[in-house]
Structure formats: C-alpha cells, structure tokens
LOMARMI-109394 format. One record per residue (C-alpha): z, x negated, y. Coordinates in steps of 0.02 Angstrom, whole numbers, plus 50000, padded with zeros to 5 digits. Example, Ala and Ser with C-alpha at 12.3 -4.5 7.8 and 13.67 -1.06 7.14 Angstrom:
<sites>
[site [50390 49385 49775]]
[site [50357 49316 49947]]
</sites>
This chain:
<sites>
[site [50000 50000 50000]]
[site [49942 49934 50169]]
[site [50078 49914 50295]]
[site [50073 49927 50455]]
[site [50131 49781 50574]]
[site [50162 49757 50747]]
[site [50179 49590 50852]]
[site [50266 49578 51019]]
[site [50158 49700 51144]]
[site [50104 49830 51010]]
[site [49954 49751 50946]]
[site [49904 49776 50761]]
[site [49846 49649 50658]]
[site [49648 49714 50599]]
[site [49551 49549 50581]]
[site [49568 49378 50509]]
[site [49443 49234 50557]]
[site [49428 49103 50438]]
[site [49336 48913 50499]]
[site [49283 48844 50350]]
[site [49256 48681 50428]]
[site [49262 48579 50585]]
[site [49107 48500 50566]]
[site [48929 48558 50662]]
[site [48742 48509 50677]]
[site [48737 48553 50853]]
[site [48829 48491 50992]]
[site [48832 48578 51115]]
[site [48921 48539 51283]]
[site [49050 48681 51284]]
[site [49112 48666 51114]]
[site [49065 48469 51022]]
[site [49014 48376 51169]]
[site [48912 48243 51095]]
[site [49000 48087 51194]]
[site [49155 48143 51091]]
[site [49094 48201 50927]]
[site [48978 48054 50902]]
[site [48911 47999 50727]]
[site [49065 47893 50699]]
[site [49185 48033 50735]]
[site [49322 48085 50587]]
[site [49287 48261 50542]]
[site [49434 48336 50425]]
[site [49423 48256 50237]]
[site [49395 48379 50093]]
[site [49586 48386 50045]]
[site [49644 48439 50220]]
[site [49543 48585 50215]]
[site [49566 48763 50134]]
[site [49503 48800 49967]]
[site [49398 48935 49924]]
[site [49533 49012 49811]]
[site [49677 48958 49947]]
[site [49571 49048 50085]]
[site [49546 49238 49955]]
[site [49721 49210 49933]]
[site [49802 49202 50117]]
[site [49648 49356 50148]]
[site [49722 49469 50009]]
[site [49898 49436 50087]]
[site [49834 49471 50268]]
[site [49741 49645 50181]]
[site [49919 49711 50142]]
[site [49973 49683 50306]]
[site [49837 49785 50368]]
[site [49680 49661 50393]]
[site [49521 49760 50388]]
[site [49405 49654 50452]]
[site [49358 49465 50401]]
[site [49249 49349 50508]]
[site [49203 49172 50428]]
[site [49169 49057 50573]]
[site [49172 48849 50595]]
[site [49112 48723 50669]]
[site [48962 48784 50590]]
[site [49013 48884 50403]]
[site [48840 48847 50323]]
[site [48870 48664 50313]]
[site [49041 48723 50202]]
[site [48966 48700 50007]]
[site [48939 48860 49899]]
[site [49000 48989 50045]]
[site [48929 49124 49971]]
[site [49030 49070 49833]]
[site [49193 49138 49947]]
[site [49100 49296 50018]]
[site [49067 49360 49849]]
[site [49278 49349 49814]]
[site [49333 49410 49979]]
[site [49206 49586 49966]]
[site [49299 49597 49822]]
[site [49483 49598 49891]]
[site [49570 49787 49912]]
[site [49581 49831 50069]]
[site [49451 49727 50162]]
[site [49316 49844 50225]]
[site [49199 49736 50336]]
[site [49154 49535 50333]]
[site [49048 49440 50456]]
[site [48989 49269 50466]]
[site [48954 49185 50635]]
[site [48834 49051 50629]]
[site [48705 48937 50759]]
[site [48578 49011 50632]]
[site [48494 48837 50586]]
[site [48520 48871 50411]]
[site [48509 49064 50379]]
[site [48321 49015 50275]]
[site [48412 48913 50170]]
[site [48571 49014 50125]]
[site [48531 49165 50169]]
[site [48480 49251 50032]]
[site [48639 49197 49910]]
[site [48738 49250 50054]]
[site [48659 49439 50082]]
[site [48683 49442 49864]]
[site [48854 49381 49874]]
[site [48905 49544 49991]]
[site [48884 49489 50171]]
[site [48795 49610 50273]]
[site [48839 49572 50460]]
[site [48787 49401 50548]]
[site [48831 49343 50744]]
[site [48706 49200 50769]]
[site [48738 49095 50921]]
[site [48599 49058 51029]]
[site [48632 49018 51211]]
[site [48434 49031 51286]]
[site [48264 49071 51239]]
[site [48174 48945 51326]]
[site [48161 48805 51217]]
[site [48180 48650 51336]]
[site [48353 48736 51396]]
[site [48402 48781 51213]]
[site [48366 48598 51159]]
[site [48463 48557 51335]]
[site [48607 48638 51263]]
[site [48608 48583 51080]]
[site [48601 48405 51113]]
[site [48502 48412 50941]]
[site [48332 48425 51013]]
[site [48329 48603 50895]]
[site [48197 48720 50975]]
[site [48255 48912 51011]]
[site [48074 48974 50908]]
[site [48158 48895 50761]]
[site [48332 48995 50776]]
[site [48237 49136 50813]]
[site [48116 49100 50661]]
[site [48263 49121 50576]]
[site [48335 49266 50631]]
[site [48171 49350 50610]]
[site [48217 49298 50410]]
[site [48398 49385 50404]]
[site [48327 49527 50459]]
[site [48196 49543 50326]]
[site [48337 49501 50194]]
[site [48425 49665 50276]]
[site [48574 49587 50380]]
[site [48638 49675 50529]]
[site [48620 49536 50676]]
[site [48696 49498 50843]]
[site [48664 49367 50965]]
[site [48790 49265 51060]]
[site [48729 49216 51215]]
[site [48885 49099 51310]]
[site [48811 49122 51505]]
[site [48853 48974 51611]]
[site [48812 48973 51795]]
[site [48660 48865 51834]]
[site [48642 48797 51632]]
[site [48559 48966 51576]]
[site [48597 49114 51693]]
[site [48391 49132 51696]]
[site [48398 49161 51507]]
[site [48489 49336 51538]]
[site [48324 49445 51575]]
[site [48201 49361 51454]]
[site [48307 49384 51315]]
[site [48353 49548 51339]]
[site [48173 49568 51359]]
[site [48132 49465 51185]]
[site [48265 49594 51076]]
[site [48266 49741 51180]]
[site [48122 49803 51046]]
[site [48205 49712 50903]]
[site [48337 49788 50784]]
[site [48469 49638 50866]]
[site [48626 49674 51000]]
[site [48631 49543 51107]]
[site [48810 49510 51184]]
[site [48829 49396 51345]]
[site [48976 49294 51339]]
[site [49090 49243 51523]]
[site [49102 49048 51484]]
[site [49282 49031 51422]]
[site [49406 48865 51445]]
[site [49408 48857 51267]]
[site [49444 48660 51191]]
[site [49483 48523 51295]]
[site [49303 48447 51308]]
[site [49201 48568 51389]]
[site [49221 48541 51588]]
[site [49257 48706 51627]]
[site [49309 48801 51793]]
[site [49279 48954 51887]]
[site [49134 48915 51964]]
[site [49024 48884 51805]]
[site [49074 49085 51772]]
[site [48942 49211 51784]]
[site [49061 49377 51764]]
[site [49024 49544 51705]]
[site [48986 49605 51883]]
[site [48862 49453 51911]]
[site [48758 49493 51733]]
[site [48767 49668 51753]]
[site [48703 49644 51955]]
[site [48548 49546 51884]]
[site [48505 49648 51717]]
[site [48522 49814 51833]]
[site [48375 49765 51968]]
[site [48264 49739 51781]]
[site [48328 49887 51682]]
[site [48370 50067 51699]]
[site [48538 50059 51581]]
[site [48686 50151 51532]]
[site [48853 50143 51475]]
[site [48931 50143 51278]]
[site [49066 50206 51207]]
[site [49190 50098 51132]]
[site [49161 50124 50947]]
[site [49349 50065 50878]]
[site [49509 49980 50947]]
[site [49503 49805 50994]]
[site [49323 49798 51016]]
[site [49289 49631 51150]]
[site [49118 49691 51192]]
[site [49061 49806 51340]]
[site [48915 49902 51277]]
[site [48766 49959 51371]]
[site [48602 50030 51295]]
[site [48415 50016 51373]]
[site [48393 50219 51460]]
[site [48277 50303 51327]]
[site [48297 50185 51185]]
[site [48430 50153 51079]]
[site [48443 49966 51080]]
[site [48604 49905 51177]]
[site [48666 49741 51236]]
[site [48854 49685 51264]]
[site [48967 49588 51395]]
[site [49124 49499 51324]]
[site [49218 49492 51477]]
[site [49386 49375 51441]]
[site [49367 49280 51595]]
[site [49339 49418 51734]]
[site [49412 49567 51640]]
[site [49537 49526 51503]]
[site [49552 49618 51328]]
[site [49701 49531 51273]]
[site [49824 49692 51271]]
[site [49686 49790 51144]]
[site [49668 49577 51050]]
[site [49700 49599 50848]]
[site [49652 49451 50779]]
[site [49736 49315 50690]]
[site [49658 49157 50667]]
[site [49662 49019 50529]]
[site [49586 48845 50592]]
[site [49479 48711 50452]]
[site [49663 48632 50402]]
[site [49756 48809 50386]]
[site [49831 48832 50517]]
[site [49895 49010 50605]]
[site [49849 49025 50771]]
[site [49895 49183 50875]]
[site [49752 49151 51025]]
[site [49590 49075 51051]]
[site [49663 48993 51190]]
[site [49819 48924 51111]]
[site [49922 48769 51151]]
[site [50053 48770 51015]]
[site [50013 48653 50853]]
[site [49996 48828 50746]]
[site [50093 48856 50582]]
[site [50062 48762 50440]]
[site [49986 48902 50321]]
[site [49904 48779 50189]]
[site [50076 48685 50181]]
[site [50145 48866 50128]]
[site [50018 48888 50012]]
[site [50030 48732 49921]]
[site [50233 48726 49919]]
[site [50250 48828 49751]]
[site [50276 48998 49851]]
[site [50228 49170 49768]]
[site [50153 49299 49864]]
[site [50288 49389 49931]]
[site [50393 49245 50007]]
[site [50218 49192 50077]]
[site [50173 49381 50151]]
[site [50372 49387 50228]]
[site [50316 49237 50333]]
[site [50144 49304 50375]]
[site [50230 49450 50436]]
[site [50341 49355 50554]]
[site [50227 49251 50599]]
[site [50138 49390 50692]]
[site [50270 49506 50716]]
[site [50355 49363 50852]]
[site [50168 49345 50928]]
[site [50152 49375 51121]]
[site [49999 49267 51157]]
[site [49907 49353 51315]]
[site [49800 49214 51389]]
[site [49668 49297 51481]]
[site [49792 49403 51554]]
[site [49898 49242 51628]]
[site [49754 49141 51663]]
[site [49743 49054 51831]]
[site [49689 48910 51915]]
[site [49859 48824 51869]]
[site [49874 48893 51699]]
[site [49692 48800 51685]]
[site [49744 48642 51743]]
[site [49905 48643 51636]]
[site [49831 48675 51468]]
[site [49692 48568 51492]]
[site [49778 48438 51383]]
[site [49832 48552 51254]]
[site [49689 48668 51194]]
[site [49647 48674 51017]]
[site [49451 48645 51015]]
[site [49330 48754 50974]]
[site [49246 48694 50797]]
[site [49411 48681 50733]]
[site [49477 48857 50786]]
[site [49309 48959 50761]]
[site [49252 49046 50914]]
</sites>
C-alpha cells in the first residue's frame, strides 16, 4: 500500500530522477564546460556508481512512498551500458506508472529501439538551437543540430513521445526561439524553453544572460497567434501554450523569473547515490548507496527515505537573489552529476 508522505511545506514526493552517470559527449558551456571537463578529467569509476539492481531497488522503495513518476537522466544516460537493461526492471516495479529518459539525443539511432522494447515510451531530448554553427557553438563537440534532429526524426518513427529542451541564454541563442518553434510547430514534438538556471559551479551565470518568460513570450507573440494551457497535473514546471487553431503547444520552464518550488516533487539521486532535495543544492546529499550496501533490509532503508524527505524544506528559486548567487557559487553540485 502506497503511503502518502509529506516534507516540510506540504509537498508530496511523485518523482524520482535517477543519473546513471556523470560522464557526457557534449560539453556544453552551461553544464561540462570543456576547460574543466577536459580529456584527462576523472569521471566516477564503475564501483562508485549505482547498480542496475541497487538503482530498481531504492525505485521500488521510493514507489511505496508514493513515487509515480521516474526520469533517468546523466551526464548523458546512453553512454551508461545495457540501460535498457534497467528500463525493462523499473516498468516492471508496482506502483510506478510513467518513466522518461532525458537525453542530448546523439545516440537515440543506436539505442533506441532496445529502449522503446524494454518499456520506455517518453523521451526529453536536449537541443539548445537549430542553426547548426550555434548548436556546434554550444556543444563544444562540433555535433551538427541536422544530426540531433536526424535523430529525433528516428524516435518518433519507433513511436516515442518527444520533447525538446531548449536552455535560452541571452545573446548565445535567443534567435533560435522562432525558428524552432517554426521547425516543430507541424511536428508531433513540445518544445519547452528553459530560463538559464545557476545550476553547477562552472557555468558563468547571472541575471543578465536570462531571457524570462515575459521576454520569450514578448518575441514568440509578435510571430504567433497563441493561447494559454491548462496545467495537466500537480507539480508540472512547464507553462503551456498551444499554436491558435492547431493543437501543437510549446512550454516555458520559468524557475528563474517565476518560481515553482512550492508545487516541486521531486527527489533526486546523483551518479554516486546520493539524495539530493533541490537542483540547486549546496549540502553534500545523503549517502543512499552507503545505505544500500550496509546490510540494511528494506524497511530500515524506506524509514530513512522517509525522513529523509519528510525534514526537506529546499525552496531555492523562491530565495534566490543576487547574494544567494554569489554565496552558493562555491557550493553547487554540478549538473552531469545531479541530472538536470
């Protein structure tokens, strides 16, 4: 029986994202810079990470505490061996209704089709323009957009339900806003823009690289005739808005200019296993994989789960201000090892 559990301000716990690994094949400025993560860098080894059956383990746990939702994230998750491997286990674990992978896409031809047999249905490629001397701008991998989209253009055919990230920074690829709603306006794809977060401590970020939800919606409006969504569920992050006349729609995710951190119901286990409360947090996170490998059954493992988010109060967003900024620049847990 499922039950229910509440941390500090009210907030449920509904989803669990997993990073399978640290490591990526882009690097992109915001998230691996490439001055930092250079070819000698010291990704996690093998025995740091989660296993496969450590990961369905701490998931069926988290589904009695009332996690609906999975999301398998990174770095980048199709560089992790035989994922589909831990999709077709987790699909199988009561109580888990939904999983999603979120993925730069690079490698959807390759895995895709194990992946889509294993049980995953829903994918959130990342692709931050459509114009491929920005995109390869971006990637510091010299990786074209047409071959992302190339891909993309496969998981559909396979039958996956896909969204684009776009992260919007002012300047980088604020021109990339109309031509790609243009490019999947017509497409079965949502497109969601994304207020560039101070996520990590590498990515140089500050106010004025922001392009809010006011500023995106100011430049798609003198294009498009839209309208407004309805928010489907609790906790969604994403604004909705729909082409008038058609149904395709496109999202903001607004944690920058207009917070969602009382509605947030996510929990969060990093490459090593660790519980993390907040995208944005500070704190060294608890040691899950420790717990798991101590000799623990279930139970005495779920009793600490509970706690762990039953004593939870992170509200970032909410808080965040130039100060906050400047004092948790130093302390941020970076992005390929927390997922996005």
């Amino acid at each position: 029986m499922t039950e229910q559990i509440l941390d500090k301000l009210g907030r449920p716990i509904r989803d669990l994202r997993i990073s399978v690994t640290d490591r990526c094949n882009f690097r992109c400025d915001y998230c691996m810079p490439k001055e930092i993560f250079g070819d000698d860098y010291a990704f996690l080894p093998k025995n740091q990470l989660l296993t496969f059956e450590e990961m369905v383990r701490i998931t069926a746990i988290y589904a009695k505490l009332g996690v609906k939702k999975v999301r398998i994230t990174g770095g980048e998750p199709l560089l992790r061996r035989d994922l589909d491997q831990l999709i077709a286990q987790i699909v199988q674990i009561e109580g888990i209704e939904d999983i999603g992978l979120t993925t730069n896409g690079l490698l959807l031809k390759k895995h895709g089709q194990k992946l889509y047999e294993a049980g995953l249905r829903r994918i959130n490629v990342s692709l931050d323009a459509i114009d491929n001397t920005i995109f390869q701008s971006i990637n510091n991998r010299n990786i074209k957009a047409s071959t992302v989209l190339e891909q993309i253009d496969y998981a559909i055919e396979l039958g996956f339900q896909v969204k684009v990230n776009v992260v919007i920074q002012k300047g980088l690829n604020d021109n990339q806003i109309i031509p790609m709603l243009d490019y999947f306006k017509n497409k079965d794809v949502t497109i969601r823009f994304i207020e560039f977060m101070d996520v990590g401590n590498d990515n140089g970020w500050d106010f004025s690289k922001v392009v809010t939800k006011a500023e995106m919606l100011e430049i798609v409006k003198a294009h498009f005739d839209i309208v407004p969504v309805q928010p489907q569920y609790f906790g969604e992050v994403a604004q909705y808005y729909r082409h008038s006349g058609a149904t395709s729609k496109f999202g903001l995710i607004t944690s920058v200019s207009d917070s969602f951190c009382s509605t947030c119901t996510r929990a969060r286990l990093s490459s090593d296993g660790k519980f993390y409360g907040c995208l944005f947090s500070t704190s060294e996170g608890y040691d899950i994989r420790k717990l798991l490998r101590s000799g623990l059954n279930d139970a005495a493992i779920e009793a600490k789960v509970k706690q762990l988010w039953e004593v939870r109060e992170d509200r970032y967003s909410d808080e965040r201000t130039a100060q906050t900024v400047e004092n948790r620049r130093k302390k941020k847990i970076n992005m390929n090892y927390i997922g996005g």
